[in-house]
C-alpha positions in Angstrom: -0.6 73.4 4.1 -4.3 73.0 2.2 -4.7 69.5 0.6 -5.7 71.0 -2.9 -7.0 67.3 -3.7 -9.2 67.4 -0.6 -12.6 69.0 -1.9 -14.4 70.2 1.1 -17.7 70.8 2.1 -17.8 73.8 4.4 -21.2 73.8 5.4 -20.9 69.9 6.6 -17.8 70.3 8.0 -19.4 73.3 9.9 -22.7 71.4 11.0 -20.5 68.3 11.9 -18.0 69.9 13.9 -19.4 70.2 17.4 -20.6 66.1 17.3 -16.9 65.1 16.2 -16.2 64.4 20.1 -19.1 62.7 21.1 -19.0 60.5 17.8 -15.6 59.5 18.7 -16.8 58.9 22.7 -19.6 56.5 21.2 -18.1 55.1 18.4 -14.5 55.7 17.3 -15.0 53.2 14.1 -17.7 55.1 13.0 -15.6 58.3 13.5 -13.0 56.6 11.7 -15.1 55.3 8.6 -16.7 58.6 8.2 -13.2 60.5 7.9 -12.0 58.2 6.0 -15.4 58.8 4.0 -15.2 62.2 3.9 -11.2 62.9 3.7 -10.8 60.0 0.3 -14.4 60.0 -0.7 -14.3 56.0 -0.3 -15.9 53.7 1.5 -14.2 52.2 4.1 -14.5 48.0 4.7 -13.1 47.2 7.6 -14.7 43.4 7.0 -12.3 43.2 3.9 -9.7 45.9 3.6 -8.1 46.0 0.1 -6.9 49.4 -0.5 -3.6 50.0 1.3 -5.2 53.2 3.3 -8.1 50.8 4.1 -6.0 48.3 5.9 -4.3 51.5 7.7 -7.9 52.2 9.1 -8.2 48.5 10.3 -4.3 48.7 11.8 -5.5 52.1 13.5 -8.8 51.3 15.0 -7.9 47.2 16.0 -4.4 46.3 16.1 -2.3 48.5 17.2 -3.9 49.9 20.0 -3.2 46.6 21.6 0.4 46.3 20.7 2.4 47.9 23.4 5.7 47.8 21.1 4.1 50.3 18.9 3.3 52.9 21.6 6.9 52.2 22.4 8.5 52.9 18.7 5.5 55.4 18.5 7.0 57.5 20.9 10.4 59.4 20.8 12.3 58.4 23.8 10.7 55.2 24.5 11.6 54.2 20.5 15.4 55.3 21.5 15.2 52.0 23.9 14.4 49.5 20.8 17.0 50.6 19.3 19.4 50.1 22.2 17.6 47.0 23.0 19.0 45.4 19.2 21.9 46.9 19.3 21.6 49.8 17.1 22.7 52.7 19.4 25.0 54.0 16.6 21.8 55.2 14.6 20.5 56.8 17.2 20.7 60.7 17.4 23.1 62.2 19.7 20.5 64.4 22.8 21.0 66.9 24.8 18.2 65.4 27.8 14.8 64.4 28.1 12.3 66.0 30.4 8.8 66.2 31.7 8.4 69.8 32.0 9.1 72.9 30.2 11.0 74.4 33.4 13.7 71.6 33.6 15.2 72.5 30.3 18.8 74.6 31.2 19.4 76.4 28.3 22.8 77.9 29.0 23.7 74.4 28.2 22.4 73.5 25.2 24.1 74.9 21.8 23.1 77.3 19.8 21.3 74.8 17.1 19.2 72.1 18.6 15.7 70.7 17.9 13.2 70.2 20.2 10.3 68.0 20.1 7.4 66.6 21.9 7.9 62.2 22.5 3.9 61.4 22.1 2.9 62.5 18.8 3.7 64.2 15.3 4.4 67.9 14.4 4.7 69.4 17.8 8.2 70.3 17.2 10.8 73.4 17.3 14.3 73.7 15.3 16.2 76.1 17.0 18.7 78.0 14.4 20.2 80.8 16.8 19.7 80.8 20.3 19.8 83.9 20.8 16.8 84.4 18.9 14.7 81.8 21.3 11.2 83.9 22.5 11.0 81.2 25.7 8.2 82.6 26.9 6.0 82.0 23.3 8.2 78.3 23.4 6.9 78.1 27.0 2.9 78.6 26.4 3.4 75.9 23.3 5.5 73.2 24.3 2.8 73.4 27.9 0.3 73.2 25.5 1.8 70.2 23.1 2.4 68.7 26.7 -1.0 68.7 27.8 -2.5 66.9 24.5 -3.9 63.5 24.4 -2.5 63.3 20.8 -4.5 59.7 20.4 -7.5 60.5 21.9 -7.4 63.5 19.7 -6.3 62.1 15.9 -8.1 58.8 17.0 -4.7 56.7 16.8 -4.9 55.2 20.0 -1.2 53.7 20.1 0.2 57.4 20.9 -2.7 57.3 24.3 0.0 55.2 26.4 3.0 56.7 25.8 4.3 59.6 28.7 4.5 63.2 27.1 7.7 64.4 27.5 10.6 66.7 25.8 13.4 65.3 23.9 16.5 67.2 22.6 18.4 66.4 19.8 21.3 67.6 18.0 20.6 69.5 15.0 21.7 67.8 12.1 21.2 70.4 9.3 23.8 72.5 7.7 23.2 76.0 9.0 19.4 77.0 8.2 20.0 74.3 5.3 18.0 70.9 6.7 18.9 67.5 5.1 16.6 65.2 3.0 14.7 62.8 5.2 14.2 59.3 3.8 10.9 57.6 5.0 10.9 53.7 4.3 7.9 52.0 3.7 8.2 48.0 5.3 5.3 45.9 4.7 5.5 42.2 6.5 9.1 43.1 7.1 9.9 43.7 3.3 10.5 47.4 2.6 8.9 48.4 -0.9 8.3 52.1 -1.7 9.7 55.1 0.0 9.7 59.0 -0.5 12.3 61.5 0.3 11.8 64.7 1.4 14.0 67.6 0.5 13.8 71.3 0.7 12.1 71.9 3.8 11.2 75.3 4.5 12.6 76.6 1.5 10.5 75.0 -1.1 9.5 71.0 0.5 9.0 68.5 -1.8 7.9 64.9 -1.7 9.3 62.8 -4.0 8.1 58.9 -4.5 10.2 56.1 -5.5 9.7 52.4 -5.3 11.9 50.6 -3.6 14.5 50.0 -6.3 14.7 54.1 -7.2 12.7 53.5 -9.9 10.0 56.6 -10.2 6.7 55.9 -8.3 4.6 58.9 -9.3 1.5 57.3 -9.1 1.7 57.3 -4.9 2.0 61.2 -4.9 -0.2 61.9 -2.0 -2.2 65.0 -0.6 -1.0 66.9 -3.6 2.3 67.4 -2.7 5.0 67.5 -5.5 8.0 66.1 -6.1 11.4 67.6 -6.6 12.2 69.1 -10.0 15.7 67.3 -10.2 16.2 63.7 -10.1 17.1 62.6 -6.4 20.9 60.8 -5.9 20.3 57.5 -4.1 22.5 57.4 -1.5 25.8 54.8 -1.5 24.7 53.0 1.2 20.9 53.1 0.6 21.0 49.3 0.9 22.5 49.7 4.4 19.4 51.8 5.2 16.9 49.1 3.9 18.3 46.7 6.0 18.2 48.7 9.2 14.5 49.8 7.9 13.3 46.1 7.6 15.2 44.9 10.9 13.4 47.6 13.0 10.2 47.2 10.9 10.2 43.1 11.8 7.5 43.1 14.3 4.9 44.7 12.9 2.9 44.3 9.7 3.3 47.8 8.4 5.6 50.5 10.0 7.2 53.9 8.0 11.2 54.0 9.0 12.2 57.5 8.5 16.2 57.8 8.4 18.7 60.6 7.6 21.8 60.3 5.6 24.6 63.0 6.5 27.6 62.1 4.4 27.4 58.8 4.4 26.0 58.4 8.1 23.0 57.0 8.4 20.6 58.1 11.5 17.3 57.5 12.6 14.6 59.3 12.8 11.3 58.3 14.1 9.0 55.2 13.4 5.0 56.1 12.4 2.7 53.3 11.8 -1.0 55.2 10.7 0.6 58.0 7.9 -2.0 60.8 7.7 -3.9 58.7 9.9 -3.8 56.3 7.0 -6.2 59.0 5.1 -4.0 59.7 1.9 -5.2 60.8 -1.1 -2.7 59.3 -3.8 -2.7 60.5 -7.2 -3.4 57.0 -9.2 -5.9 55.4 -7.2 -4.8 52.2 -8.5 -1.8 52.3 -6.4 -3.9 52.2 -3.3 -4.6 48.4 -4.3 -1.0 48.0 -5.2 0.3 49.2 -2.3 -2.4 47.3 -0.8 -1.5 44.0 -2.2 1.6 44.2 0.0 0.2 44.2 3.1 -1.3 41.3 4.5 -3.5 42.4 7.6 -5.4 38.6 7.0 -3.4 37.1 10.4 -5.0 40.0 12.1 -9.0 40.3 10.9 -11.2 39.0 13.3 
């Protein structure tokens, strides 16, 4: 979907196009500065980050390339493992196999609902409603595709480089063609502050902001997405999900913990460390220095 707060040049995005790779071959912090640049229209200081998407830049580009634990948690199966690893196997999302090629997957034994999705980056994914409506051949040319991707090299977030591309299959937790709200958990130094829930996905998706008490946080609307018309219930055991948030979150200066809630069971869903690639457009630009007042990146600047 078109960022209708992202006011676009044609022309220069036209001209600048074919240099994009060798830029990012030669320089990826110059890449990086100019998307930033060109996506938020603000300058980005890497020397002293501030804003909250500016210390995203300096996490992309310097740290967390270098943490292997990321590029674990980064990636689908391998993030499966942490959680095994502290004893959280009971949020974990019940699959069906993982597999390296498109040809290993036996689909006479999978269910009729099942979600499929790519372990080394973000949005190369496929929810199966009704299996008998599966075009494999189409699902075939894509998921080869997905598969062949250096998803780092190409969105310049290194961590996702390292880890192996594979396919994972989970169970479908949605109700029918109905898919359940996904609560993404903001943890900054270990302490989760903000969140937004997402609801009504492929029906009419909406991103609604809260701080981390469920009081309203309009201010951090980003990439003009709206929120939801009616008031969203906090779940019962929404302190529950903080505390799993924060205890996978404890390594790492800033992580996003996105969880499900399915009647009162809590699941996880993936960990993402650069949102956006940490380009965001928020609605109150003052909230980029609020957010960014609670992360400390200082223990990592060079």
């Amino acid at each position: 979907m078109p960022n209708p707060n992202l006011h676009e040049n044609k022309l220069k995005r036209a001209l600048v196009a074919p240099f994009r790779g060798v830029v990012k071959w030669v320089s990826p912090t110059a890449y990086v500065k100019f998307q930033y640049r060109y996506i938020t229209h603000h300058k980005c200081n890497l020397k002293h980050p501030i804003r909250y998407t500016e210390k995203l830049q300096y996490l992309r580009l310097f740290v967390y390339p270098k943490m292997p634990l990321v590029s674990q948690c980064a990636g689908r199966v391998g993030v499966r493992q942490y959680l095994a690893d502290l004893g959280l196997e009971r949020y974990l999302i019940p699959i069906y196999g993982v597999f390296d090629r498109f040809e290993d997957i036996d689909f006479n034994a999978l269910p009729n609902q099942f979600v499929m999705k790519c372990s080394h980056g973000c949005a190369m994914n496929y929810i199966c409603l009704d299996k008998d409506d599966l075009k494999k051949d189409i699902l075939q040319k894509k998921f080869k595709r997905w598969l062949s991707q250096d998803y780092g090299k190409k969105t310049m977030e290194r961590h996702y480089s390292s880890i192996k591309p594979q396919i994972i299959i989970e169970k479908y937790l949605g109700d029918g063609s109905f898919l359940p709200a996904e609560y993404k958990l903001h943890v900054y130094n270990g302490k989760a502050k903000n969140l937004y829930v997402v609801t009504g996905r492929k029906i009419d998706i909406r991103y609604t902001n809260l701080y981390i008490d469920w009081t309203p946080f309009d201010g951090s609307q980003f990439n003009g997405w709206k929120k939801a018309d009616d008031p969203i219930i906090r779940p019962r055991n929404f302190a529950e999900m903080i505390r799993l948030a924060e205890k996978l979150a404890k390594p790492f200066p800033f992580v996003r913990v996105d969880l499900y809630n399915i009647n009162g069971k809590i699941y996880f869903g993936e960990m993402t460390f650069t949102p956006a690639k940490g380009t965001l457009i928020l609605d109150d630009d003052r909230c980029d220095f609020e957010i960014g007042d609670w992360l400390d990146v200082s223990p990592y600047i060079k």
